[in-house]
N, C-alpha and C positions, 0 to 999 in steps of 0.2 A: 297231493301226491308228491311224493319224493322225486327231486331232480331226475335221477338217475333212471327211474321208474317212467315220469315222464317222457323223455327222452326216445327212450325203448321204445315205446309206444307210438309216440311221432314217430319213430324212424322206420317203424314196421306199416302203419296208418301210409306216409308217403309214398312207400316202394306198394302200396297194394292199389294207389291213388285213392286214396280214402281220404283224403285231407279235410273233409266236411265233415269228417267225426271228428276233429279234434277242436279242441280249445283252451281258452286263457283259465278255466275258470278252477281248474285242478291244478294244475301250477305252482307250484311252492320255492319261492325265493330261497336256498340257504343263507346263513351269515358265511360259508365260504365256499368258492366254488372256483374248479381252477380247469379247463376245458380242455386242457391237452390230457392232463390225468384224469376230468371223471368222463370226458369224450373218445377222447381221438385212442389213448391208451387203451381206458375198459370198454370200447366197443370194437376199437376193430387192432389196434398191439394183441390185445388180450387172444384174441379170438380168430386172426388171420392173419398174424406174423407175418407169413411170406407171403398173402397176398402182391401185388403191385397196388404202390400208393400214388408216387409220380414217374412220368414216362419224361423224358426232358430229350429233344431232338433240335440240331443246330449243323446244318447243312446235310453233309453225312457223319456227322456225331449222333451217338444215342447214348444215354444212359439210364438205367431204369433203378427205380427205390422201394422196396418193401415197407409195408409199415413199420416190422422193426428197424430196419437201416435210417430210413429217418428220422425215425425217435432218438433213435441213440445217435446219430449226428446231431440231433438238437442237445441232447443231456451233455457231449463233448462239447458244442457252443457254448451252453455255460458255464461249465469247470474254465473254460478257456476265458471268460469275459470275470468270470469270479477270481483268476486265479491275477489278474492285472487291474482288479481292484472295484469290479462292479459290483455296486449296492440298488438291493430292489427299489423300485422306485425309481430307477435312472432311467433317462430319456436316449432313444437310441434313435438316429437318424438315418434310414436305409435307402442308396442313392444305387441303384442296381438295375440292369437289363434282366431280360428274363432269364435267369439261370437261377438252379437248384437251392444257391444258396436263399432267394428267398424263401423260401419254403421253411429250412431251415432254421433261419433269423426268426419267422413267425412262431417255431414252436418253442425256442428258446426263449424271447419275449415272452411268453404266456406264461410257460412255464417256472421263469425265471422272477417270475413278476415285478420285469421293468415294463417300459411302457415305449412302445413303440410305433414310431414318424415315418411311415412311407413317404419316399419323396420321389417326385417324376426326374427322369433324367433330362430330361430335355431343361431341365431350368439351368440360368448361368450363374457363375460364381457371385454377382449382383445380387440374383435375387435370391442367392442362398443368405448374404451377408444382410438382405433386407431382413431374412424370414427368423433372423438368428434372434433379432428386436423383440421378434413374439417371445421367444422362449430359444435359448441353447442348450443345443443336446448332450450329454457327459461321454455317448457314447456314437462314434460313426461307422456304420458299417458299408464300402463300397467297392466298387470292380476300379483299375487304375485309371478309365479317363476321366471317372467321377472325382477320386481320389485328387486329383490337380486340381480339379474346380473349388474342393474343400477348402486344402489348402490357402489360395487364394483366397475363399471366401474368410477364414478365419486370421488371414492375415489383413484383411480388411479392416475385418472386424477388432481384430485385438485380445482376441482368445484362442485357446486350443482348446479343445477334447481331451479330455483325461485318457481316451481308448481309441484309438482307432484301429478299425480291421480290415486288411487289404485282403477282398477275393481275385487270385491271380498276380501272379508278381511278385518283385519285392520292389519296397518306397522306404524314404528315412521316415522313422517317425509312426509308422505304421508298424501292426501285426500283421502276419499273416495268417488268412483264413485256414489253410492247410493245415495250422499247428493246430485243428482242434483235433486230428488224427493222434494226435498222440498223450490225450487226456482220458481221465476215467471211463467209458460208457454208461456209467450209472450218474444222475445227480439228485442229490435232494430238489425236492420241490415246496418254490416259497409258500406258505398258507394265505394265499391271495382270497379275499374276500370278494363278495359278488358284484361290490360296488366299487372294487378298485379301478383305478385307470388302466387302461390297456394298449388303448390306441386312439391317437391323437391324429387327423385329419384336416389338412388345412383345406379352408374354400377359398375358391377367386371372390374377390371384393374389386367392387368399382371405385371406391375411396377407403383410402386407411390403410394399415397394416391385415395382412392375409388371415381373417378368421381361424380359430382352431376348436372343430369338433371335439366335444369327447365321449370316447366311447366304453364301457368297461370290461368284464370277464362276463358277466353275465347279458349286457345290453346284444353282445354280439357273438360269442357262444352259441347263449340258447335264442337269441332272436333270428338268427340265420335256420331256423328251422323253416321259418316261412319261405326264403328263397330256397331250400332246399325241395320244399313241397310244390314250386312253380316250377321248378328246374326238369324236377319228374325223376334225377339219378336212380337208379338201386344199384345194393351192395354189388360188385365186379361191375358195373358197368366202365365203360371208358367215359370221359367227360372232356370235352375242349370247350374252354371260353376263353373269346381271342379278346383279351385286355391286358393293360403295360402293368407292370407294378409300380409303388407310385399312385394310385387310385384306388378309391374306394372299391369300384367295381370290379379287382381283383381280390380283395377283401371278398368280396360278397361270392364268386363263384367260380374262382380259381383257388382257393383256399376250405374257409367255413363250411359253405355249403354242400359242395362233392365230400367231403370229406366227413361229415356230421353224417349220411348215409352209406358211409365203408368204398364210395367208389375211385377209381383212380381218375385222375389227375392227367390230361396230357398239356405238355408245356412247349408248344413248337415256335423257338427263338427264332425271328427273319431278320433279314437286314432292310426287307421294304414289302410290301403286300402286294402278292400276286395272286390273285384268286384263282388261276389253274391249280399253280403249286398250294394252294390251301385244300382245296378240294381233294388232291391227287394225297393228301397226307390224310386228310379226314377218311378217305377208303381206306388206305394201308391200315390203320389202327380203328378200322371197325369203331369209329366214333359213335357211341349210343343217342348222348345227348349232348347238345349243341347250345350255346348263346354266344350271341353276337348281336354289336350296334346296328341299328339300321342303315347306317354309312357302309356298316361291314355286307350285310346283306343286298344290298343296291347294289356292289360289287360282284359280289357272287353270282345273281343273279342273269348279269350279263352273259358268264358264260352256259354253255350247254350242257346243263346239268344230267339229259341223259346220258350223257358220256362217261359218269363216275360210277361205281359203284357202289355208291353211300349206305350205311347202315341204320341209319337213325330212328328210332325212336318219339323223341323230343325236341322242339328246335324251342329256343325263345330268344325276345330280342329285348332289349334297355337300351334306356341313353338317352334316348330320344324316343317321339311316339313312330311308332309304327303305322307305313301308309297302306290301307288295304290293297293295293295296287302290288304291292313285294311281297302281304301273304299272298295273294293270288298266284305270282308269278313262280313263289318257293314250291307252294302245294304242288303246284301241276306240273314241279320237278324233279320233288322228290317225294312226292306221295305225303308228306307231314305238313300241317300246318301250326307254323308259329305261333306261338303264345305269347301276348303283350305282357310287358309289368313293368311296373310303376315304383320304384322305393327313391331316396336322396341316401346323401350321403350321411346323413342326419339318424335314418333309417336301414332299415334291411326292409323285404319287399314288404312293401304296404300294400298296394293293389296287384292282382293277377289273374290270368285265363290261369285254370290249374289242368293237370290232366284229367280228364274223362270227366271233364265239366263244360257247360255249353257255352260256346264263344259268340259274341257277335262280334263282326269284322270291325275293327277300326274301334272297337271301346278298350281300355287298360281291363277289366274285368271286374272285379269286386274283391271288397277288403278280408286279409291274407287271415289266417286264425287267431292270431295275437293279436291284433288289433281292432278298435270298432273308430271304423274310417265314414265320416258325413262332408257334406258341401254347408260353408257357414259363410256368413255375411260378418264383416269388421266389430259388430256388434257381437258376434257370438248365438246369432239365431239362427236354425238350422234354414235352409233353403228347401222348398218343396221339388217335387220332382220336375226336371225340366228348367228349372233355373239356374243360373250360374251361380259359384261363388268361388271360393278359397278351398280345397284341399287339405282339410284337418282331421286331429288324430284325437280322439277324446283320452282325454287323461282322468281313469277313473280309479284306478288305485293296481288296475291288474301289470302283471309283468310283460313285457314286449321288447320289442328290440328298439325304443326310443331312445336317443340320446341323452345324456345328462346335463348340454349348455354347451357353452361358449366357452371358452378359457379364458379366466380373466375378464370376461366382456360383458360384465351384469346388464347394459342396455339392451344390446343385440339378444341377449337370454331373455330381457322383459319383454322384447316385441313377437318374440316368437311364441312364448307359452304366455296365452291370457287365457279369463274366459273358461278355465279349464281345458284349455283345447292348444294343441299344439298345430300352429300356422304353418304349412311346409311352404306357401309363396305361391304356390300353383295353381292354375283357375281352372276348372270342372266344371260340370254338372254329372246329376244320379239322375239316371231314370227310371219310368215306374216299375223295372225288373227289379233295380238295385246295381244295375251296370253302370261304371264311370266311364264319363267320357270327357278325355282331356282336350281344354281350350288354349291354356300356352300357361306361361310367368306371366305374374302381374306387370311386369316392364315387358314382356313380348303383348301383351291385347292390344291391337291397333281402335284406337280411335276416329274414325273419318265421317265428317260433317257432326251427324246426332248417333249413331251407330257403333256400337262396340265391334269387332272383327279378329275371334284368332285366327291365327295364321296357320294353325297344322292345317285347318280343313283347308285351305287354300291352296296348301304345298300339297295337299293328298290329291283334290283334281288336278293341280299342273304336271302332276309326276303320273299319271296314266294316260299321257298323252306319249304315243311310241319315240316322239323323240326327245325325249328330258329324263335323265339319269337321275337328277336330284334337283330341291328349290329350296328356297331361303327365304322366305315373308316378313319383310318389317316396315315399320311407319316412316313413310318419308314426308317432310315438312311443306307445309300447302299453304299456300297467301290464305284461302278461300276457307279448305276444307277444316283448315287444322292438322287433318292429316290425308296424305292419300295412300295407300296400299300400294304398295312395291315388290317385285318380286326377283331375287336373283336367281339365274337360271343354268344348269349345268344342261348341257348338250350330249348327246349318246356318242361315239366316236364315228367319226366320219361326214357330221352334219354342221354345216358353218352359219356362224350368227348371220340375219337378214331382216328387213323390216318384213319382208312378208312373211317369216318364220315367227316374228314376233305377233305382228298381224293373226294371225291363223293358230295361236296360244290365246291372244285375246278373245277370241270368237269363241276356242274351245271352253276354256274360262265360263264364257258368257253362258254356253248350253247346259253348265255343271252346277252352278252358283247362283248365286241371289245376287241381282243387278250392283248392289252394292256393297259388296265382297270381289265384283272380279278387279283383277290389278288394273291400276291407272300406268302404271311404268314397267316394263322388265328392261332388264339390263342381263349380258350375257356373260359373265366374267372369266378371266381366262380358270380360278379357283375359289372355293369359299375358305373362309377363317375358319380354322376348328382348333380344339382344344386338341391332346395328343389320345385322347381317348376317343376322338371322332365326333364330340359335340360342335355343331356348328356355333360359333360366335356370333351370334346374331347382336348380342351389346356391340360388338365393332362395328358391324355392318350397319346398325341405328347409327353410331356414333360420324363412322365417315360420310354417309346418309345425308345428314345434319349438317355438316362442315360441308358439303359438297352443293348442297343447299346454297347454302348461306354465301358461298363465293361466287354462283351459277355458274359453276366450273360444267365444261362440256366433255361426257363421258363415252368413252368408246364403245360402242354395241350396245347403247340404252336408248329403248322408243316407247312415247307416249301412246296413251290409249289417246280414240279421237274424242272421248268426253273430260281427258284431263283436267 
């Protein structure tokens, strides 16, 4: 079936929740495919001009964009990037808060066919100068406080940017953004092929220079049809997912995915998260469907959600696994319950509860139409039901939204595609439904005595205890055991760490678990490590863990179980 043909079909198949009619196996790769022209343009330019695409709010700012208005902002992005000398295939570095211009940048890169670097703002001029090692970009696009850290960073470094573009402002040495107002509206578009690069994704690494994903016009394109099909959108729906740009996970459905089904977009820039004010925004603009981290919904949750008058539809969460404790707590707040899913940055959704398919609590769901998703041992043999393994993706020749490697990094490429099966690192098991159910990272499995132990199931019973917000489970180092199970504990507001608060967590523990899964230590910290996207850092928390260990340094609000 023809791209385009396909496409239509999914996109009609999703808005009717049919997504169990679809599949890889009609699917037809072109030699070239360019996703803002045969997407974003010929389904919903073409066809709903003045629709609303994005809704963008920042305090009492609003500004809103129709499909053509941002199209044609992006066609002016590139006359304005081509007219200062960009050649397809140039790498653009975008260091940007949530404003419009991402949006923008993304359809210019596509269309433009360079290849473009989300980058988080929270990094310092360091580790820009670090990441420049991997690969420098020809082209930077940022807002002015990023724009100084550049700077910095390339005079660190010992290079400049052929282009730089200031959103807001003026700086030496930079463009400004504003002067794409005064370029053509129309641009030619480069003949990007299916397999070109598009966008390049750095990962955290515990050793070495920053990994970089790649990703191309097709891997993420048309592979965002499966998060578009877990998301639930239909055309005019409103769509919020609260994630930074900078991250994949705005890639995945702050961008591709609403978008791949005609719906709008809302973009509400804060200066800190306050889940009233999230709520009180989510009613104003009739929010249909919803995603958000489970960090993000553990928050929400706190407050009185009958007090809003939410509209929703769809909720779903990433990022993390989802504790059935917070679907419980959403459902019977706002009448929907969340849908888990599973993809990496590697990926677009691989595993998902879809609409009007049947969930069980506390599983990621089953693998997304593009892909055929099993549990495999290091060997590459499939695991029966009920047994753990690895989290892989069979590589059988159909098209999906799999990555094409490492940049540069043929080892880190060898370890991950063997066996025909591509390793995402993750440890599961299938059950005899075909439901996944996720056990942690192979560096998150705790080990203690002879027993394997992940730690969500752990964090899911300490977190439906009424007074724990959130937990954190990692391996802490044992003379005896090897390891013992540890748990960091966030507190609800108003309840103060105590040994008999600890005490009476261990007991609850004790009624939920298998004797040798309940924690040997909690510790009550004043915060956990997270990434800026709300993953917890549990590598730190092992890591301080370990050293704190190893000194028997003596820790504020941590108490042993009495079988330690």
């Amino acid at each position: 079936m023809k791209i385009q043909d396909y496409i239509k079909e999914a996109r009609e198949n999703i808005a009717a929740s049919q997504s169990d009619a679809l599949t890889a196996d009609s699917l037809e790769k072109p030699e070239h495919f360019n996703w803002v022209e045969d997407v974003f343009y010929a389904l919903n330019v073409a066809y709903h001009p003045e629709e609303r695409a994005l809704i963008w709010k920042y305090q009492n700012q609003e500004e809103v964009y129709t499909f053509r208005e941002v199209y044609t902002l992006g066609n002016q992005l590139i006359n304005l990037l081509r007219k200062h000398g960009a050649q397809p295939g140039d790498h653009i570095y975008s260091l940007l808060p949530l404003v419009p211009a991402n949006w923008i940048s993304f359809l210019a890169t596509i269309k433009g066919g360079f290849v473009l670097m989300p980058t988080a703002i929270n990094l310092t001029a360091r580790d820009l100068a670090y990441r420049y090692e991997s690969l420098f970009p020809e082209i930077m696009i940022a807002d002015a406080a990023n724009a100084a850290k550049i700077d910095e960073a390339e005079q660190a470094f010992g290079k400049t940017s052929k282009i730089k573009v200031l959103v807001g402002g003026e700086r030496k040495g930079w463009v400004s953004f504003d002067a794409l107002k005064d370029e053509p509206q129309e641009a030619e578009a480069t003949p990007t092929k299916s397999d070109d690069p598009v966008l390049y994704f750095f990962t955290s690494g515990t050793t070495g220079l920053p990994k970089i994903v790649v990703h191309t016009h097709f891997t993420y394109g048309v592979g965002h049809l499966t998060t578009a099909s877990w998301i639930g959108c239909r055309p005019g729906d409103v769509h919020y997912n609260i994630s930074s740009p900078g991250w994949a996970k705005f890639a995945w459905s702050s961008f591709f995915a609403p978008w791949n089904m005609g719906a709008t977009i809302l973009a509400n820039q804060v200066d800190g998260f306050v889940p009233a004010e999230q709520l009180a925004v989510m009613s104003h603009y009739r929010v249909a469907t919803f995603c958000g981290s489970p960090t993000v919904l553990r928050m929400l949750i706190q407050e009185d959600l009958s007090q809003y008058a939410l509209h929703l539809r769809q909720s779903c969460a990433a990022g993390e696994p989802l504790n059935p404790d917070v679907i419980d707590k959403w459902k019977k707040g706002t009448g929907v319950t969340i849908r888990d899913g599973y993809g990496q940055t590697e990926t677009t959704a691989l595993v998902a509860n879809l609409p009007g398919q049947e969930i069980k609590p506390g599983s990621m769901g089953k693998a997304t139409f593009l892909y055929e998703v099993g549990i495999y041992n290091e060997e590459g043999e499939e695991m029966p039901p009920l047994e753990e393994g690895v989290i892989c993706v069979q590589q059988n020749g159909k098209e999906n939204g799999l990555f094409r490697g490492y940049l540069a990094d043929e080892e880190r490429t060898r370890q991950a595609f063997k066996h025909g099966l591509y390793y995402t690192g993750d440890k599961a098991y299938k059950d005899e439904d075909g439901f996944i159910w996720f056990v942690g990272r192979n560096d998150d499995v705790i080990k203690a005595s002879a027993y394997r132990i992940g730690p969500f199931e752990v964090e899911s019973v300490l977190i439906e205890h009424p007074d724990v917000v959130e937990s954190a489970v990692v391996a802490s180092p044992h003379e005896v055991r090897g390891y013992a199970v540890k748990a960091f504990v966030m507190l609800r507001e108003g309840v103060e760490p105590s040994e008999a608060l600890a005490q009476a967590l261990f007991d609850f523990a004790g009624q939920h678990l298998a004797s040798y899964k309940v924690p040997r230590i909690i510790e009550f910290p004043d915060a956990l490590p997270k990434t800026i996207s709300g993953k917890i850092r549990r590598v730190e928390l092992r890591s301080n863990e370990a050293e704190n260990r190893l000194a028997k340094k003596v820790v504020p609000h941590e108490y042993f179980h009495a079988k330690y």
